[in-house]
N, C-alpha and C positions, 0 to 999 in steps of 0.2 A: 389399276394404278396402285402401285405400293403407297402404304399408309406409313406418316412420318409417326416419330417417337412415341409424340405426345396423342396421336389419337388410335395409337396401336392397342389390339384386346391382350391384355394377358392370357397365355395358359397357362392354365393352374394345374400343376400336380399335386398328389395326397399319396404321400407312402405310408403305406398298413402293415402292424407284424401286432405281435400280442401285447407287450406291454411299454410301446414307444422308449425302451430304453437301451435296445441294442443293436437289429437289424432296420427298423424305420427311419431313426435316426442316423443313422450310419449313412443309406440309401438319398437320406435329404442332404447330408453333406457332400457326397459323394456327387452326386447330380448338382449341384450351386455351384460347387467347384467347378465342374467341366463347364456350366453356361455361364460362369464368372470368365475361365479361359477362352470362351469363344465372343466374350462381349452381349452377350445378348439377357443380361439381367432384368432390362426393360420389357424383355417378351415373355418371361418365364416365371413365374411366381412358384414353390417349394414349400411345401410343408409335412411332416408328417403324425401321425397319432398311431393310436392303439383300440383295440378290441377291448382289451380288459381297464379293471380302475385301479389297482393295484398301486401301481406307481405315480399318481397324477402329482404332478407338481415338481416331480424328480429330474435331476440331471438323468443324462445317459450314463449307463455302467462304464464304472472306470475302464472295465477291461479294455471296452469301446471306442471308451475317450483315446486313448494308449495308443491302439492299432491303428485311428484316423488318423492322428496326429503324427506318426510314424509317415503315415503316408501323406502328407501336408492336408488333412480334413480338419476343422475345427467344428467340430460338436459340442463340446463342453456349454456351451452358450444353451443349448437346448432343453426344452423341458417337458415333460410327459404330459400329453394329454390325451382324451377318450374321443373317438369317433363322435360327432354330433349329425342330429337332423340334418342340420346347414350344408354339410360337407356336401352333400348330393349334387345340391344345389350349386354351390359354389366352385368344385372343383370340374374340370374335363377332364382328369384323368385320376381314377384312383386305383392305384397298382399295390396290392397284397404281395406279401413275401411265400406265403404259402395256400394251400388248400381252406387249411381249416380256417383261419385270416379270412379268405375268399367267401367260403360260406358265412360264417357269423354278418359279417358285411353286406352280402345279397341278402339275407335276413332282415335286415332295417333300410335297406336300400327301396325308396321309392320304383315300382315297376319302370316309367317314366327316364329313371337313368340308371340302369341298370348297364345296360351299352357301356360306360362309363368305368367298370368295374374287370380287372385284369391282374395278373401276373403276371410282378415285375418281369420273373423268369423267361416270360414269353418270348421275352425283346433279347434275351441270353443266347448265348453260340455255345454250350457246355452240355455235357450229361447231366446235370441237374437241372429238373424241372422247378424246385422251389429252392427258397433260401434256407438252409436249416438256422434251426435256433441253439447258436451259439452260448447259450445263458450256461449250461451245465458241460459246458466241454472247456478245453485248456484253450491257450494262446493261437492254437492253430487255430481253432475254428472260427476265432474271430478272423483269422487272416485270409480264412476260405470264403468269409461270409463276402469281406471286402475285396476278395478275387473275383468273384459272382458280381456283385453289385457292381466293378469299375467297369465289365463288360456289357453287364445291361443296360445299365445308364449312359454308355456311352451310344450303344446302338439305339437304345431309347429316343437320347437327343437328336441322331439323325433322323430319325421316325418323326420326330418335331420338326424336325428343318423342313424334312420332305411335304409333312402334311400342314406345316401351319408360318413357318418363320421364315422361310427363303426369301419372299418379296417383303417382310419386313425387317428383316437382318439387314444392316447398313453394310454397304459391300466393303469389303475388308482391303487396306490399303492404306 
């Protein structure tokens, strides 16, 4: 029996990249956007962090901001912050942008939800396996990073419909 609004479970995703201010953030915008356009904000909870501490507190890099916004994302609202304990716990899905991302992560990841732990890429139709990091390259790279991201996120969110949201998605009409 489908579960109505108010007593449906949230999935929770956590997008990871190194310093929550270019490719994570990007990935969280990216993705809200798509479950903002399919209606289904009530089933989907978004967040992302970082590996490193570097930037805790910070918007995303303007370069970032620029590129989403080009493409109607609105990041700018966002702000860096560091992978915690909690996250394990809290999130079903936590999707790293790359390798090294992935390992540092399985590192502090409790054995217990490690299952939990993926790249974004996986869910991607591209020859790239991970996201590069954008930080030290020009204006492309950001637009490669959000080519990569608008693909996986999108097969992502079907990967949601299929495994968790179908019977509680409000049928559309």
């Amino acid at each position: 029996m489908p579960q109505d609004a108010s007593t449906a479970r949230q999935v929770r995703v956590l997008m990871v990249c190194l310093g929550n201010i270019c490719r994570s953030p990007s990935a969280q915008g990216v993705l809200e956007k798509l479950i903002e356009n399919q209606g289904l904000q009530h089933l989907v909870e978004v967040d992302s962090a970082g590996t490193g501490d570097w930037h805790l507190g910070e918007a995303p890099d303007s370069r970032s901001v620029t590129a989403a916004a080009a493409r109607g994302y609105e990041i700018d609202h966002l702000r860096a912050r560091q992978v915690e304990r909690h996250d394990f716990t809290r999130f079903d899905y936590i999707l790293c942008m790359d390798r090294s991302n992935l390992s540092t992560v399985r590192e502090l990841c409790p054995r217990a939800h490690r299952s939990k732990l993926q790249l974004l890429m996986d869910y991607g139709d591209s020859s790239h396996d991970t996201v590069p990091d954008p930080y030290y390259s020009g204006a492309q790279g950001f637009e490669l990073v959000l080519d990569l991201l608008e693909d996986a996120c999108d097969r992502f969110l079907a990967h949601l419909r299929d495994e968790h949201l179908d019977e509680q998605a409000e049928p559309a009409g």
